[in-house]
Backbone atoms as SQL, in Angstrom:
CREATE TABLE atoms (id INTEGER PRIMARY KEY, chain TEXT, resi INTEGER, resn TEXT, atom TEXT, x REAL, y REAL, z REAL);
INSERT INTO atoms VALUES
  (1, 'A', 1, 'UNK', 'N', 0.859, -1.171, 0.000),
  (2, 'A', 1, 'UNK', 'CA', 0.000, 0.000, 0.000),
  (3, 'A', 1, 'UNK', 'C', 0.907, 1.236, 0.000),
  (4, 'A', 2, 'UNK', 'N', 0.829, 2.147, -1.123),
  (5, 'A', 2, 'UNK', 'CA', 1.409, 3.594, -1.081),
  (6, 'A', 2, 'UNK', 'C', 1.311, 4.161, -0.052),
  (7, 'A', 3, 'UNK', 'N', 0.260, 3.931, 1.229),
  (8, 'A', 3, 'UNK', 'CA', 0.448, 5.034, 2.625),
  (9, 'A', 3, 'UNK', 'C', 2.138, 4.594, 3.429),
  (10, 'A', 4, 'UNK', 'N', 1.639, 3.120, 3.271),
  (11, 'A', 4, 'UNK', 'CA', 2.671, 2.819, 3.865),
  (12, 'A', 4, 'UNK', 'C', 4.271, 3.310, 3.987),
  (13, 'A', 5, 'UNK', 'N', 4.610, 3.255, 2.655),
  (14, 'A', 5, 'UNK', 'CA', 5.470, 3.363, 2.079),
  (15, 'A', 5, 'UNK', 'C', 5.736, 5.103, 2.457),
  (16, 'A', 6, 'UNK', 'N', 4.913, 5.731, 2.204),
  (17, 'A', 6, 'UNK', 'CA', 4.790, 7.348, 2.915),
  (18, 'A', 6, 'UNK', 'C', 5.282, 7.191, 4.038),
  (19, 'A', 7, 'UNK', 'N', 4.797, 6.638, 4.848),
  (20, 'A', 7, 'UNK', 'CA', 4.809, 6.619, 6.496),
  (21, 'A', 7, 'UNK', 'C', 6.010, 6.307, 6.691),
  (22, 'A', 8, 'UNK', 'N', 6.541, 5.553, 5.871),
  (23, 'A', 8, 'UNK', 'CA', 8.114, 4.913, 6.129),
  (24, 'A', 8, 'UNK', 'C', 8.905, 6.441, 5.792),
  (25, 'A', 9, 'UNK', 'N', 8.617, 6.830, 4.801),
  (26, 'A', 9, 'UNK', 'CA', 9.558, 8.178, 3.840),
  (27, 'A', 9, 'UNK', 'C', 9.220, 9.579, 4.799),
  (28, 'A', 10, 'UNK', 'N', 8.595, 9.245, 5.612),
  (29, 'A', 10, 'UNK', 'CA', 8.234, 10.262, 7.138),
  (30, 'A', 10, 'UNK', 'C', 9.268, 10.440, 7.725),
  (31, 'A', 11, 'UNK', 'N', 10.175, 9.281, 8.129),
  (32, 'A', 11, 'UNK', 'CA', 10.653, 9.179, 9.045),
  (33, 'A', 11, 'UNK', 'C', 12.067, 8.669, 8.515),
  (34, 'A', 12, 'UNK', 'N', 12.264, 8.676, 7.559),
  (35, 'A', 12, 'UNK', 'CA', 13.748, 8.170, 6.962),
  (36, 'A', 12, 'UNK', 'C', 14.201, 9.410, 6.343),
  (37, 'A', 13, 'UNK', 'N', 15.933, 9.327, 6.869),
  (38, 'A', 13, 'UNK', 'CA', 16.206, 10.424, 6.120),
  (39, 'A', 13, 'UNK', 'C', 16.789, 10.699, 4.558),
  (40, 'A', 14, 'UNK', 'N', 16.057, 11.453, 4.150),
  (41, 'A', 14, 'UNK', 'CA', 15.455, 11.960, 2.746),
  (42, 'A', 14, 'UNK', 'C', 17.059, 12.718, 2.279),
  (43, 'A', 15, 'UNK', 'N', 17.781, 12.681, 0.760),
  (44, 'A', 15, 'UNK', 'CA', 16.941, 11.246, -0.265),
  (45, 'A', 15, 'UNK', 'C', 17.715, 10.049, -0.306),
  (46, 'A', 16, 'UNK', 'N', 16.406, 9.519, -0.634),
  (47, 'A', 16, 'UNK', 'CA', 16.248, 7.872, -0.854),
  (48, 'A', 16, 'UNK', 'C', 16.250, 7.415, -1.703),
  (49, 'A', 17, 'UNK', 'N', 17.676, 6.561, -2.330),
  (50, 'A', 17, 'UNK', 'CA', 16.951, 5.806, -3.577),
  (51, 'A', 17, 'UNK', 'C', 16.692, 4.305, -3.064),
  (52, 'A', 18, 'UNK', 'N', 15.800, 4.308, -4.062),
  (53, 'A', 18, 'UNK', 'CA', 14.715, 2.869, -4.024),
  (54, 'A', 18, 'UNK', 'C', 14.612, 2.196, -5.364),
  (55, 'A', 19, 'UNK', 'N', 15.377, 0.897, -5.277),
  (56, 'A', 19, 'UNK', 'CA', 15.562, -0.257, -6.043),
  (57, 'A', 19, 'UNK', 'C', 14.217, -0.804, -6.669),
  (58, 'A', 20, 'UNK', 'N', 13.314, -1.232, -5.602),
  (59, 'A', 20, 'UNK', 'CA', 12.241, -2.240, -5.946),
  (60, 'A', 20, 'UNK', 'C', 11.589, -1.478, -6.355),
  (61, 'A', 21, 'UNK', 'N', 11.001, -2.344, -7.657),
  (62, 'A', 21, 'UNK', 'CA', 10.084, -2.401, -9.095),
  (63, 'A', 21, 'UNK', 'C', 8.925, -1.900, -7.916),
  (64, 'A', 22, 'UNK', 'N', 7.915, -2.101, -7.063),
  (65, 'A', 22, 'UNK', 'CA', 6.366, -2.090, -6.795),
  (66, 'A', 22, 'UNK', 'C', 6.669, -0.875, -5.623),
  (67, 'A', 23, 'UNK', 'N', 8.365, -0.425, -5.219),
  (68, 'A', 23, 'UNK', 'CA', 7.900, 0.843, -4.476),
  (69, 'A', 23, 'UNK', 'C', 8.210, 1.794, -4.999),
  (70, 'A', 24, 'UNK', 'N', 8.649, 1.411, -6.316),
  (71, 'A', 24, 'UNK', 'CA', 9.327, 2.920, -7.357),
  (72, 'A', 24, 'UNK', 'C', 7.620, 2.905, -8.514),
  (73, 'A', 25, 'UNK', 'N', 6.633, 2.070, -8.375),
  (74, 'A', 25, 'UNK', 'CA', 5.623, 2.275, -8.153),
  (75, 'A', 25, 'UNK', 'C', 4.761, 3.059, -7.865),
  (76, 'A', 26, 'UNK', 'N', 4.908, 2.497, -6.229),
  (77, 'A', 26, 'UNK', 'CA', 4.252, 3.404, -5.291),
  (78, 'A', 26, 'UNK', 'C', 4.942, 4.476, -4.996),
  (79, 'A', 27, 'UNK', 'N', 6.021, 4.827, -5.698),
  (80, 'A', 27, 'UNK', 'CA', 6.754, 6.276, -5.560),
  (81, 'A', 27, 'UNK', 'C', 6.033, 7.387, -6.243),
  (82, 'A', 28, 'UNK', 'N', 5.629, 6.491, -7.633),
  (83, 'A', 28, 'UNK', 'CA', 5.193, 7.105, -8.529),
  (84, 'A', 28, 'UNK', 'C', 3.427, 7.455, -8.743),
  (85, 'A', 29, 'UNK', 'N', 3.001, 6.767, -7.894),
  (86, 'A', 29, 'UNK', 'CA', 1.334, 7.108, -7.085),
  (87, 'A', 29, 'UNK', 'C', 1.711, 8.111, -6.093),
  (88, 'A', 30, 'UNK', 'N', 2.286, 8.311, -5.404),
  (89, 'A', 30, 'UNK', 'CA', 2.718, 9.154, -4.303),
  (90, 'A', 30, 'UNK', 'C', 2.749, 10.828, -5.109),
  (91, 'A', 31, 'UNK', 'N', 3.963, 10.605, -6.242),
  (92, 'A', 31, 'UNK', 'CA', 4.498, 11.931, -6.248),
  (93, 'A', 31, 'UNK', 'C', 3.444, 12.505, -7.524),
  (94, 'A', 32, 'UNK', 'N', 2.369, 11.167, -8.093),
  (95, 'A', 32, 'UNK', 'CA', 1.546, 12.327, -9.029),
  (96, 'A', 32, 'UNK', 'C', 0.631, 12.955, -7.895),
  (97, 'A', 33, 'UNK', 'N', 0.393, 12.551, -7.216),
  (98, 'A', 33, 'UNK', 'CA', -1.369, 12.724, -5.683),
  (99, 'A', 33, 'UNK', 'C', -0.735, 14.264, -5.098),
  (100, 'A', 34, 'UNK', 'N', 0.777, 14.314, -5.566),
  (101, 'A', 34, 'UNK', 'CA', 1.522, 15.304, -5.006),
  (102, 'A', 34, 'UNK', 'C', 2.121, 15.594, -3.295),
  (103, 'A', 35, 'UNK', 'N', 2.205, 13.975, -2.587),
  (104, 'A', 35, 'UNK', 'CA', 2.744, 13.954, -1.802),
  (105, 'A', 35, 'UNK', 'C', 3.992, 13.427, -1.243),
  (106, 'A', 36, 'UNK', 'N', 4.742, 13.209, -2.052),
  (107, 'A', 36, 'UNK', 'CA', 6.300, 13.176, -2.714),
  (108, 'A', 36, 'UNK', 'C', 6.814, 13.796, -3.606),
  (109, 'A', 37, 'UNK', 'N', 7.598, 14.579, -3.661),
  (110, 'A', 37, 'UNK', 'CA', 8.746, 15.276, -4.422),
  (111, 'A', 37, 'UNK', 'C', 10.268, 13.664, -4.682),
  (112, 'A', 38, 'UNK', 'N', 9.959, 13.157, -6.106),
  (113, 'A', 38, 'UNK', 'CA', 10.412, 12.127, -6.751),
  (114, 'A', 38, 'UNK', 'C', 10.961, 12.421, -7.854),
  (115, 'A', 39, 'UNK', 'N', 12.621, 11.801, -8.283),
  (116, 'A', 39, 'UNK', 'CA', 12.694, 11.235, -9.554),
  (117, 'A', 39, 'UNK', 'C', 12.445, 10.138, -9.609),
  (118, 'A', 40, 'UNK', 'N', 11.875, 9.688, -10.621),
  (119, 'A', 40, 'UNK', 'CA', 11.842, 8.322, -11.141),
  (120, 'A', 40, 'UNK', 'C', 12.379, 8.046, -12.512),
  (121, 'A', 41, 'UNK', 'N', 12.975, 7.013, -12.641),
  (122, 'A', 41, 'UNK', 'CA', 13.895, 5.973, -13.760),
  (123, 'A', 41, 'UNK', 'C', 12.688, 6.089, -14.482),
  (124, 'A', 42, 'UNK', 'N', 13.202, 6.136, -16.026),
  (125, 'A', 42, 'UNK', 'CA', 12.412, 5.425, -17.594),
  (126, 'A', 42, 'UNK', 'C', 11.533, 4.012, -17.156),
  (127, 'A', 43, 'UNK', 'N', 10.320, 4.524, -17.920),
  (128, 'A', 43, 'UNK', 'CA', 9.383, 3.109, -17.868),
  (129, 'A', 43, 'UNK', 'C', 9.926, 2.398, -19.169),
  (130, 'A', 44, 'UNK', 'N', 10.015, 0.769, -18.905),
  (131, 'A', 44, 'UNK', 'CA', 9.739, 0.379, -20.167),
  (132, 'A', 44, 'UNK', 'C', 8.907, -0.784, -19.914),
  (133, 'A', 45, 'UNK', 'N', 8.177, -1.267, -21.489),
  (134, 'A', 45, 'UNK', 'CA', 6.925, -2.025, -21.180),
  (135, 'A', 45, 'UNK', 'C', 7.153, -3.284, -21.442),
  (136, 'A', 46, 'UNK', 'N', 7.581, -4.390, -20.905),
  (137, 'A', 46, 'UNK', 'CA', 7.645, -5.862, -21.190),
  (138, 'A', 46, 'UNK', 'C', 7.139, -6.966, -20.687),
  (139, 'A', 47, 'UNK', 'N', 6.470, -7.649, -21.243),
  (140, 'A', 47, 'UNK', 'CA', 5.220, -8.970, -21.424),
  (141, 'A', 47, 'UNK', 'C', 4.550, -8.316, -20.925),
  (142, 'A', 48, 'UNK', 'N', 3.637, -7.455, -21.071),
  (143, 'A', 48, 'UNK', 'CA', 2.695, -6.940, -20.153),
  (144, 'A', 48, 'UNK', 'C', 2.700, -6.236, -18.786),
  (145, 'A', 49, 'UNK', 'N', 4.163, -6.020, -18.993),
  (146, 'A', 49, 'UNK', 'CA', 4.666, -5.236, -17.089),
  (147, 'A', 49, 'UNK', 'C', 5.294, -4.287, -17.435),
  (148, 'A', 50, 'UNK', 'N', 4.795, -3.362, -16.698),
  (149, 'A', 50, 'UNK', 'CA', 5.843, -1.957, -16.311),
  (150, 'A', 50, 'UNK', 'C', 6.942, -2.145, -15.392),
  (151, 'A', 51, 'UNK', 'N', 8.299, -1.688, -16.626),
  (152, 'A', 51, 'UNK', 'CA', 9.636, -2.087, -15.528),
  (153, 'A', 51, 'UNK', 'C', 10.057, -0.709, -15.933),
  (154, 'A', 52, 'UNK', 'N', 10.530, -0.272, -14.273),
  (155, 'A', 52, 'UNK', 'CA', 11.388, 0.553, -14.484),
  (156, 'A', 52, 'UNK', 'C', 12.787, 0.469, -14.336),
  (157, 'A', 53, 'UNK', 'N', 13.994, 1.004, -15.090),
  (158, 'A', 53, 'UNK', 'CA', 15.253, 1.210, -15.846),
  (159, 'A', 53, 'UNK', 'C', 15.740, 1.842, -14.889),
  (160, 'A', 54, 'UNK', 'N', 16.011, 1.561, -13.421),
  (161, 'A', 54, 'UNK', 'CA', 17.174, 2.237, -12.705),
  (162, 'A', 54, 'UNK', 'C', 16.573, 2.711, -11.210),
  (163, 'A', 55, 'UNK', 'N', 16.640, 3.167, -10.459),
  (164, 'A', 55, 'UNK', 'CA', 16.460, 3.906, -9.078),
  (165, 'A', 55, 'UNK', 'C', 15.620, 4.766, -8.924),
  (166, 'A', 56, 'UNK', 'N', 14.274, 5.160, -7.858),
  (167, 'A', 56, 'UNK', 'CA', 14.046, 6.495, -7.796),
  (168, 'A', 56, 'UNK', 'C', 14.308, 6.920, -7.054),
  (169, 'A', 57, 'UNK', 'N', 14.604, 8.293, -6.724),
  (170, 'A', 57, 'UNK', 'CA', 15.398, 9.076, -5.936),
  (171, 'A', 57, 'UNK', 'C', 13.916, 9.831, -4.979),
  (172, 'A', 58, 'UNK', 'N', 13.572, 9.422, -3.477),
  (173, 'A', 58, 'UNK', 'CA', 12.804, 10.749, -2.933),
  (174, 'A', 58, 'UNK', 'C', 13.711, 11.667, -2.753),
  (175, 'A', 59, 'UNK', 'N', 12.564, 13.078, -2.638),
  (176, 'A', 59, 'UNK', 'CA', 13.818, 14.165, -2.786),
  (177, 'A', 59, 'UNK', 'C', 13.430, 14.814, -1.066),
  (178, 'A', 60, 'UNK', 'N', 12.091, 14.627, -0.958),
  (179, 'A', 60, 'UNK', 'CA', 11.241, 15.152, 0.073),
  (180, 'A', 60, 'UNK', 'C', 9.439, 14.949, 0.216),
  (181, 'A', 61, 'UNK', 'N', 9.348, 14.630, 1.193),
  (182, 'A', 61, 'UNK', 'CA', 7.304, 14.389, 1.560),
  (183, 'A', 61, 'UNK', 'C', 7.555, 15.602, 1.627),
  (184, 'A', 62, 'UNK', 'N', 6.354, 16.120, 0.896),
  (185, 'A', 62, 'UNK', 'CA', 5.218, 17.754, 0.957),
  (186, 'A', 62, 'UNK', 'C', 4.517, 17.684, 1.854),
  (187, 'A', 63, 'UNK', 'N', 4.426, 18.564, 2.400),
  (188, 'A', 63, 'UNK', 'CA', 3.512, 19.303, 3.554),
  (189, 'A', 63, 'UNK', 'C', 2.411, 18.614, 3.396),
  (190, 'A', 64, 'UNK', 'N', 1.391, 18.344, 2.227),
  (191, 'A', 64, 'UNK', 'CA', 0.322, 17.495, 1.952),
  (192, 'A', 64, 'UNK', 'C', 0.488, 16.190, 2.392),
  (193, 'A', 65, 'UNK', 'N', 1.819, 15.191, 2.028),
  (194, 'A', 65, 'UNK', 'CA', 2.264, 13.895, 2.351),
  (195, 'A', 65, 'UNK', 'C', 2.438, 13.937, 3.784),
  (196, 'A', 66, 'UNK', 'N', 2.909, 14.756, 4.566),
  (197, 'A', 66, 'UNK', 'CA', 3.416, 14.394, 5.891),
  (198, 'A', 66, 'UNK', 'C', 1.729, 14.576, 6.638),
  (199, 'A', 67, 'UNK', 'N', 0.757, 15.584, 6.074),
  (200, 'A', 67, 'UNK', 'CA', -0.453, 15.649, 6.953),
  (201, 'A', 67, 'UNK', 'C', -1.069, 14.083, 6.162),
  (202, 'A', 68, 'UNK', 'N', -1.107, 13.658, 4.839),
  (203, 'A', 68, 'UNK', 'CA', -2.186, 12.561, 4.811),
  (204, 'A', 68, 'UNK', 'C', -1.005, 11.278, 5.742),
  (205, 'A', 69, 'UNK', 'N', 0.031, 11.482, 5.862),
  (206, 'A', 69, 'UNK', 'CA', 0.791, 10.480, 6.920),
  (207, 'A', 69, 'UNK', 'C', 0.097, 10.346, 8.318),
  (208, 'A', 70, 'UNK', 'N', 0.277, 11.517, 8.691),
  (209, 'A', 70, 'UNK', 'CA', -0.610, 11.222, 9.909),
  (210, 'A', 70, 'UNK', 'C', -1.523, 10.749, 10.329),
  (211, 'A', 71, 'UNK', 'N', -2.331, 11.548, 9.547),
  (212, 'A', 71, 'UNK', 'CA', -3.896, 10.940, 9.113),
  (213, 'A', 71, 'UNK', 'C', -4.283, 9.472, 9.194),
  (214, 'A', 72, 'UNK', 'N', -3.109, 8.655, 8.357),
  (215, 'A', 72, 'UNK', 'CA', -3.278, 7.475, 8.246),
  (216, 'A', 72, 'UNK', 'C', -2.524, 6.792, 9.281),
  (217, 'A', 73, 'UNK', 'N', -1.947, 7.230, 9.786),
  (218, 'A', 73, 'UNK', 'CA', -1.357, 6.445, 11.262),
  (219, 'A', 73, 'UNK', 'C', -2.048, 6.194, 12.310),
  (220, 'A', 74, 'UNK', 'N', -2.929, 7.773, 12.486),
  (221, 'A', 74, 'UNK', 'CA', -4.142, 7.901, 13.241),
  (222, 'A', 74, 'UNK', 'C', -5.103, 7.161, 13.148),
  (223, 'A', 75, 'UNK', 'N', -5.637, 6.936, 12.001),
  (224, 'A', 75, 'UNK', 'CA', -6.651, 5.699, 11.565),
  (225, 'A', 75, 'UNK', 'C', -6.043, 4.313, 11.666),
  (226, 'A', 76, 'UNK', 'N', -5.054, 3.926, 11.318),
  (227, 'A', 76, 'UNK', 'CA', -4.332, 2.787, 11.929),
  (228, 'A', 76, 'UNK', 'C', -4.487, 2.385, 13.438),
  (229, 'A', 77, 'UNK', 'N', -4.119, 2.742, 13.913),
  (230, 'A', 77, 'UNK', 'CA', -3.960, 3.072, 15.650),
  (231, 'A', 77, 'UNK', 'C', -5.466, 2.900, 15.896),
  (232, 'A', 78, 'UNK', 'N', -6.132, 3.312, 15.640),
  (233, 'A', 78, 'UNK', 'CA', -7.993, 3.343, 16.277),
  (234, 'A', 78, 'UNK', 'C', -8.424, 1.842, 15.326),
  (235, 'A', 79, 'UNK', 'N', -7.825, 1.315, 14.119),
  (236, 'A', 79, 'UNK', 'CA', -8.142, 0.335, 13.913),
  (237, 'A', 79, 'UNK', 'C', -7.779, -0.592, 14.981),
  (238, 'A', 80, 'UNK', 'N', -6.379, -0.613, 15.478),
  (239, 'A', 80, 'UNK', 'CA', -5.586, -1.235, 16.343),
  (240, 'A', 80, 'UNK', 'C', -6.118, -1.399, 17.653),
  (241, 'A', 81, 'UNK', 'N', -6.805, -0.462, 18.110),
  (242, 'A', 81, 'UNK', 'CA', -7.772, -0.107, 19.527),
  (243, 'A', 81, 'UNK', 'C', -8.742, -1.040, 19.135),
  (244, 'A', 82, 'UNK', 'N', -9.310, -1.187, 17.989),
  (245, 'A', 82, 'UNK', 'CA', -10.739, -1.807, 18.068),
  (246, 'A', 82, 'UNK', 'C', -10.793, -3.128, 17.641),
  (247, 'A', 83, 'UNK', 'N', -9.933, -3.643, 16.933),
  (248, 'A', 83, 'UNK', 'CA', -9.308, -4.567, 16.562),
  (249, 'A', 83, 'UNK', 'C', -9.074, -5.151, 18.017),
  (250, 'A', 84, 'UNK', 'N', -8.612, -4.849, 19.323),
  (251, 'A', 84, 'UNK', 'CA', -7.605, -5.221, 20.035),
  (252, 'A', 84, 'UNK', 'C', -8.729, -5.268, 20.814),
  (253, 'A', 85, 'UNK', 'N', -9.831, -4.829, 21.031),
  (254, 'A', 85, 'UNK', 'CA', -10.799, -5.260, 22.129),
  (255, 'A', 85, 'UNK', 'C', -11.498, -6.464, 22.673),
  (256, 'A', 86, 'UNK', 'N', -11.596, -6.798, 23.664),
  (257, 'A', 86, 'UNK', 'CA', -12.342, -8.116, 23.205),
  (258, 'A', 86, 'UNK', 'C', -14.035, -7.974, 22.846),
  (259, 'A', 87, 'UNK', 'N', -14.542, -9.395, 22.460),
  (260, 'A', 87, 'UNK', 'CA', -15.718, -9.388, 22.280),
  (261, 'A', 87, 'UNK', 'C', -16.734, -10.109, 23.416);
């Protein structure tokens, strides 16, 4: 999940390059929504998969990324509370 991956780029220090094919991905869901500032490597298209050609670089989470971070930590956590209750 792209929050995730946010939540991680919260708290790591920025920049980051990132190897794996499904978080240079989710790099790239992140920084169109506009809550990553990203380069990303050339797409190219083979058997039916998007591969990307090299590293993406975070440069920085936007002010937008670090508030929907929270957001979603917050909702995590109250899942975690309710989840964790008994029945």
């Amino acid at each position: 999940m792209p929050m995730r991956l946010l939540c991680r780029l919260c708290c790591t220090e920025l920049p980051l390059k990132l190897d794996d094919q499904e978080e240079i991905q989710k790099c790239e869901l992140l920084r169109s929504a506009g809550l990553i500032e990203a380069e990303l490597p050339p797409v190219t298209h083979e058997r039916g998969r998007t591969v990307y050609s090299g590293q993406a670089i975070v440069m920085r989470v936007t002010p937008r990324g670090k508030s929907a971070s929270s957001e979603n930590a917050g909702r995590a956590a109250i899942q975690d509370a309710v989840g964790a209750e008994p029945r």
